[in-house]
N, C-alpha and C positions, 0 to 999 in steps of 0.2 A: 504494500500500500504506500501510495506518496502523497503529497501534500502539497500545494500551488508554495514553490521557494517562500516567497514573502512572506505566506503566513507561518512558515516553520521560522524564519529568523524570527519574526515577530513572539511567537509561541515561545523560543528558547530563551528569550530576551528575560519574559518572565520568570520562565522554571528557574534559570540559573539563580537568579532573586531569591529562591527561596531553597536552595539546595545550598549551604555556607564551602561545600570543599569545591564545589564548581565555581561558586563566585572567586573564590582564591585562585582556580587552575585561568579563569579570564584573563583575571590582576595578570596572573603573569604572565600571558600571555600575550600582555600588552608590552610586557618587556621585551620577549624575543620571540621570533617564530615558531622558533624549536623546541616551545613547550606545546603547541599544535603536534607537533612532528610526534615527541613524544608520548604524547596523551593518545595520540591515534594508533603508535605502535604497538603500545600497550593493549589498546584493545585488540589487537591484532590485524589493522588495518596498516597498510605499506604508507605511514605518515610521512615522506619522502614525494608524494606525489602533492600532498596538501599542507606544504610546510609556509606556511602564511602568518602574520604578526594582528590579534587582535586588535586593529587600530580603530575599529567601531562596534557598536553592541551586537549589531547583526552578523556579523563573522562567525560567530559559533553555527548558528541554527544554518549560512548557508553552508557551511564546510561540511554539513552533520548531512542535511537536502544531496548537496553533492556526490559526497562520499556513495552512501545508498543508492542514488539513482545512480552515478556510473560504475556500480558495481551488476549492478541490474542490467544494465545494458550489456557489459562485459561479458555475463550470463549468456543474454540471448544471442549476440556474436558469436559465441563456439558451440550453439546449437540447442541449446535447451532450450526446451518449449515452458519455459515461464511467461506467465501473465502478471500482470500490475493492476490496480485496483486505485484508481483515482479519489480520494477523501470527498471532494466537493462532490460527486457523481453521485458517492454512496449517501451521505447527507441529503442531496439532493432528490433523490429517488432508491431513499433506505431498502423498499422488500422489491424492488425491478432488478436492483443489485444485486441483493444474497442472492436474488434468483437465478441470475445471471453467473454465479463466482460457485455455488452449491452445483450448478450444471455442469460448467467446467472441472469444478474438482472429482466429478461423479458420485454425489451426493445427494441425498431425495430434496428434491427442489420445495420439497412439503416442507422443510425446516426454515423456511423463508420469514416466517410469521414469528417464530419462538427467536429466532438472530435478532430481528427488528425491536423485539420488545429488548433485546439487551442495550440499545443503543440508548434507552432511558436513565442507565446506572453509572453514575462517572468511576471509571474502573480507578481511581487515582483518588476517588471516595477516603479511604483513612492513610495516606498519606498528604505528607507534606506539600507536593504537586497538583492536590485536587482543585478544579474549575474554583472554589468559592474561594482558594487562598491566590490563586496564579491570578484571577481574576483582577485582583486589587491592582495590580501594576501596571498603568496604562507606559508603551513603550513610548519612544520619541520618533521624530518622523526621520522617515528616512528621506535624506537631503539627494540631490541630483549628483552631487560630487560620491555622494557612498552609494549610490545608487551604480553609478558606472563604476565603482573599484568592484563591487559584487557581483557584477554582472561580465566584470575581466574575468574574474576567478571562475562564477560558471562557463563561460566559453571556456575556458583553457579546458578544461576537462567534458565539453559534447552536449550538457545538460542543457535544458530551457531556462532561459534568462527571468530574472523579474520585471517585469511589464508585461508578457507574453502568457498562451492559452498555456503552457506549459503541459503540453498530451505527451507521452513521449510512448516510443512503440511497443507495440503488444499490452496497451493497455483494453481491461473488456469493457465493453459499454452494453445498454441498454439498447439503443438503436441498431 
């Protein structure tokens, strides 16, 4: 599943706010790049390809956007038949969806009604991350100047830029 860029920096913007070892790995993050590098290699991601300098709030959520979708695509290039599942789609037309991603997965497409009612319970409910705490934090806007640094960093790596429909391929839809 992916998420329109924007709204994931936007979204990360928050979480980080309310996670204190993430707000520290930012901090430093604004010092060097190569705490990106590191934080990425640790998770096991080759942070060599996304070694970047927090110089704005939104750098995390898009490196985080990035990282995910061109791995995903990386996938579908050496031939696996993976699908993607677009957030705004599913939102948008919640049971056309499960119905749509149960079908593909080969799954009784009857489970389409029991998925939907999940989409009622914020899974993030008793943690520190839940909608009613990340909520409070409205982000800052993103400027034309950090707009085009963010939008360097997704083209270098193939993904949809911020401003843009951002579909990228082998996503399933409804139509």
């Amino acid at each position: 599943m992916y998420r329109d860029v924007e709204k994931v920096a936007r979204s990360g913007y928050r979480v980080i706010r309310l996670v204190p070892s993430s707000f520290l790995v930012i901090k430093l993050g604004k010092l060097s790049r190569h705490v990106t590098r590191l934080m990425l290699d640790l998770m096991g991601i080759n942070g060599s390809d996304f070694c970047v300098r927090v110089d704005n709030d939104f750098v995390p959520g898009v490196v985080l956007s990035a990282v995910t979708t061109a791995a995903y695509l990386d996938v579908r290039r050496r031939g696996y038949d993976v699908r993607a599942v677009r957030y705004e789609d599913l939102v948008a037309r919640p049971l056309d969806m499960c119905r749509v991603v149960l079908e593909f997965c080969r799954l009784p497409v009857s489970l389409a009604e029991l998925a939907v009612k999940a989409f009622n319970v914020d899974s993030q409910r008793n943690s520190n991350i839940a909608k009613s705490f990340s909520g409070r934090y409205k982000e800052p806007d993103i400027t034309p100047e950090t707009k085009a640094k963010l939008n360097e960093l997704l083209k270098k790596h193939g993904v949809p830029l911020i401003g843009e429909p951002g579909i990228i391929e082998g996503t399933l839809t409804c139509s």
